[in-house]
C-alpha positions, 0 to 999 in steps of 0.5 A: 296709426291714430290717424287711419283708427279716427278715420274709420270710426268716422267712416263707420259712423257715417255710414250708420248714420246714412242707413237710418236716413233712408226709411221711408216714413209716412206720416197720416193726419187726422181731422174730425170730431169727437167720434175721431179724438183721441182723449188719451192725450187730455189731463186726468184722461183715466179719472175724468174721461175713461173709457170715451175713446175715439176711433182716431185714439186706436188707429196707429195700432192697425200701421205697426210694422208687421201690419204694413205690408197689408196696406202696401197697395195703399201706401207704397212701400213704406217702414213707418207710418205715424198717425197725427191725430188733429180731431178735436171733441165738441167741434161741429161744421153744421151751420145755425138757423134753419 
């Protein structure tokens, strides 16, 4: 009898395990200057830096999922998005000289 009960709640715990494997999760990076940082993230971000904020700092909020569906045709059918923002402030690709 203990033998068919630690066989099912094996079972039921695959089985759970298995659904949450399965969402489609899309993940979008960022790249820029400091028009795109997201400061939050700095040190004493609230005494030092508020209320500078990069356009990257609030663009997760516009991929929540009730929001997805908006943006199917762009991403495909999707359940999560993740925003990396990898923009760094004081960056430049202008070259010196002339």
């Amino acid at each position: 009898m203990n033998k068919y009960i630690v066989i099912a709640v094996v079972f039921l715990l695959s089985v759970v395990l298995i659904s949450f494997s399965y969402q489609k999760k899309t993940k979008i990076y960022l790249i820029g200057d400091s028009t795109v940082a997201d400061y939050s993230l700095e040190d004493d971000y609230d005494s030092k830096r508020y209320p500078l904020v990069g356009w990257g700092q609030v663009f997760q909020t516009f991929f929540v999922t009730d929001s997805l569906k908006h943006v199917e045709h762009l991403l495909g059918k999707v359940d999560q998005v993740k925003i990396d923002n990898r923009a760094k402030g004081g960056r430049s690709c202008k070259r010196g000289g002339s």
